[in-house]
Residue, then its C-alpha position, 0 to 999 in steps of 0.5 A: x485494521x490494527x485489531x484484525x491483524x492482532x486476531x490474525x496472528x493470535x490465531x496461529x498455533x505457534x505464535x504467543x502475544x506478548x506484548x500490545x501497544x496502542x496510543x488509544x488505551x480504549x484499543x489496549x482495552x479492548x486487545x487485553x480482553x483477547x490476551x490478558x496476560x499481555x503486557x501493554x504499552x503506550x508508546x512503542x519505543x517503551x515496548x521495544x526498549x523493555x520488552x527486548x529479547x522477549x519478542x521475536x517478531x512485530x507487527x506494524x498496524x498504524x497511519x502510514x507516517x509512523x510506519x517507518x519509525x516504528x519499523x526501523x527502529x524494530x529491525x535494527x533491534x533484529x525483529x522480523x517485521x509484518x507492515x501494513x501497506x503502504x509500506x512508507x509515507x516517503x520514497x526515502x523511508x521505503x528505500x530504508x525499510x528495503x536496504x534494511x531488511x536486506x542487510x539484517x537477513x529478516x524475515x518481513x511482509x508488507x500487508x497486502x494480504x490479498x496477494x496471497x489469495x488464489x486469484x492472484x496467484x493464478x493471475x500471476x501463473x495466466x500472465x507468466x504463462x502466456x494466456x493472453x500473449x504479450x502485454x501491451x497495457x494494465x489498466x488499475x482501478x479503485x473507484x470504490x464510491x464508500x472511499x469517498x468518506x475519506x476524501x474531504x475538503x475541509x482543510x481546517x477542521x475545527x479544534x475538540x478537546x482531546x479524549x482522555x484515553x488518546x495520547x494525541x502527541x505520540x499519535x502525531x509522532x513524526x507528523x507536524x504538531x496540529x489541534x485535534x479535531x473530533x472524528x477527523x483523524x483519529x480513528x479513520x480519516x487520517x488517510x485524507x492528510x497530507x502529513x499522515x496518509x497518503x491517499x487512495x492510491x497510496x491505500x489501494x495502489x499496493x493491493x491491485x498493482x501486487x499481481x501486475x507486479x509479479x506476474x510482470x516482473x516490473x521493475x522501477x518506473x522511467x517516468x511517471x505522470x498524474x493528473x487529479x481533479x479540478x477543483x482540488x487541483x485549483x484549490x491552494x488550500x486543498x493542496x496543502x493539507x489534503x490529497x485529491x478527490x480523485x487521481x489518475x497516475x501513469x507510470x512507464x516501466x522498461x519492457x522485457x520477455x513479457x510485455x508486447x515486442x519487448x517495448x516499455x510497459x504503460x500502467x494507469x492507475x483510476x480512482x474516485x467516483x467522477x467517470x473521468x476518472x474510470x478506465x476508459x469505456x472501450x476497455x471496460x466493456x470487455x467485461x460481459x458482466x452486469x457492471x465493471x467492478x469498482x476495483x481491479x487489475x485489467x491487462x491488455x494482451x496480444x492475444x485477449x484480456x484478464x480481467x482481476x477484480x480485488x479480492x475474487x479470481x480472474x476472468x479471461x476475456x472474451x470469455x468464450x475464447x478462454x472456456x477450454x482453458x485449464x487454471x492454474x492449479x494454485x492455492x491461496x494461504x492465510x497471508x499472516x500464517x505464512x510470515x509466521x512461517x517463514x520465521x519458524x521454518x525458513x520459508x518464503x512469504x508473499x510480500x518480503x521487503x525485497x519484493x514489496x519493497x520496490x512495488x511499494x516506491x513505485x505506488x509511493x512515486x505516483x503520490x509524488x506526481x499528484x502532488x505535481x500534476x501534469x509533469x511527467x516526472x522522468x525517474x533515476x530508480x539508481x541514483x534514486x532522483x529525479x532528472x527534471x522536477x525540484x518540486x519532485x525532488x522536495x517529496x521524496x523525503x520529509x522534514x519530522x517533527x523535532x525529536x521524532x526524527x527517522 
């Protein structure tokens, strides 16, 4: 992902890549093809510290638990910040990026990049409209069998030399120190570890919650509630080390003009490949189509559905009821292309941290109440807390690695 978005950025007209850091030099090697007169770097602290007042803007593609480092220490040099989703590990981090950002005035973008695409702005436009009336529910889904990969069940992986081009320590960062283990964490199944991702849901949960989001206006959950299955739920050595196989989260949100007779908003969240965890079938089968997409967004209004499945456009439901109806007309932007505008021109991106931001929390909370499943977890969002959970309470902020402290 890391090498996608460099070519995102490399594309626009008015961007110059300066400078490229990876703790992989194969990667730097392979960026350097791209823009050899690029000065590259191991470790990002370095590059920040020498590259100064030569950098304008950076971009954050990494395992989620050194987003938050790299990130803060970037904007608190006044770098405008691009970060891949989710936007932290912790609820405590997102809290921080978000009051930052604010209090620097800088320009920033979670990397949600289908939220600027046409289908979600025109579910935003449907919703806030009234197409389908009040919503009384929104039902996500991510029940993508090729995730699958990344959701093992081998807590101790056994211990490899590490490769000569990875410097393991600064990629371990703020996580705590563990072996290396060949072709588990590094390059892509890091996002199963506790201590380095945080799950599907904390991967896709910022993608389809995005267009719920805006469309709805949603603010910080009153309660949130997990169950997960059984055999990692009953495994104390799975708990430890390694997010569950699948997930089914919900959140509460205060009601307002949008939502069914004002009353507080239930979104559930559906994941992994075991069909007690897919929306429930009376729902799924308001779709016509040969078969449910594997993920999505599907609101439950007064007056019909919406249907969005990730990265397409929506479908109105009952198709026929909603034939006449004229779409919004909206466009969709290239989501890297428009941060770098509104660094340049002073205009407004999809994602900024104040609106991400608290999105973000929301989804991050939901990690929290699988790792506490089936309390619902009732959510003080001001005094940022839980009323009713110390074992809650304890995974809001994590202990680093020392000398890696955030």
């Amino acid at each position: 992902m890391g090498f996608n978005d460099f070519q995102a950025f490399k594309q626009h007209p008015r961007t110059d890549v300066v400078a490229i850091c990876d703790v992989d030099a194969s990667n730097l090697e392979r960026a350097l093809k791209e823009v050899p007169n690029a000065r590259p770097y191991r470790d990002w602290r370095e590059m920040l510290e020498k590259e100064g007042g030569r950098i304008d803007s950076i971009n954050a593609t990494v395992p989620d638990h050194m987003h938050a480092a790299i990130c803060l220490t970037a904007m608190k040099a006044g770098k405008h910040t691009y970060c891949q989703k989710p936007m932290c590990h912790d609820v405590a981090e997102v809290r921080s990026l978000t009051q930052m950002a604010a209090d620097r005035k800088l320009k920033t973008q979670l990397g949600n990049q289908h939220s600027s695409g046409a289908g979600d702005r025109m579910t935003v436009e449907y919703v806030k409209a009234g197409a389908i009336g009040k919503i009384k529910h929104v039902y996500l889904c991510s029940n993508r069998a090729s995730g699958m990969d990344y959701r093992l069940n081998q807590p101790k992986p056994p211990q490899a030399p590490v490769p000569a081009e990875l410097d393991w320590n600064l990629w371990l960062g703020t996580a705590p120190e563990r072996p290396y283990a060949r072709e588990v964490y590094h390059p892509g199944k890091w996002r199963s570890w506790l201590d380095f991702g945080t799950g599907w849901s904390g991967d896709l949960g910022c993608h389809i919650l995005s267009a719920p989001w805006k469309a709805l206006g949603l603010k910080a959950p009153v309660s949130i509630q997990a169950r997960v299955n059984k055999g990692w739920q009953d495994s104390p050595e799975l708990r430890a080390q390694l997010w569950p196989q699948a997930n089914h989260i919900t959140w509460v949100f205060p009601g307002n003009s949008l939502t069914s007779e004002g009353r507080p908003l239930t979104v559930e969240w559906f994941d992994g490949v075991d069909p007690d965890f897919y929306i429930p079938e009376e729902f799924r089968k308001l779709y016509a189509g040969d078969k449910f997409p594997e993920e999505a967004a599907l609101f439950i209004g007064e007056d019909g559905a919406l249907l969005l499945p990730h990265t397409s456009g929506p479908h109105l439901l009952p198709k026929d009821k909603f034939a006449s109806l004229t779409p919004p007309q909206v466009k969709g932007e290239n989501h890297y292309h428009s941060f770098v505008n509104s660094i340049l021109d002073n205009t407004p991106c999809e994602s900024p941290f104040d609106i991400s931001g608290p999105m973000s929390e929301a989804v991050i909370l939901g990690t929290v109440a699988v790792r506490t499943p089936g309390v619902k977890l009732e959510w003080d969002a001001q005094a940022s807390k839980f009323t009713n959970s110390t074992a809650a309470a304890s995974l809001l902020r994590r202990s680093y690695r020392t000398g890696w402290e955030v």
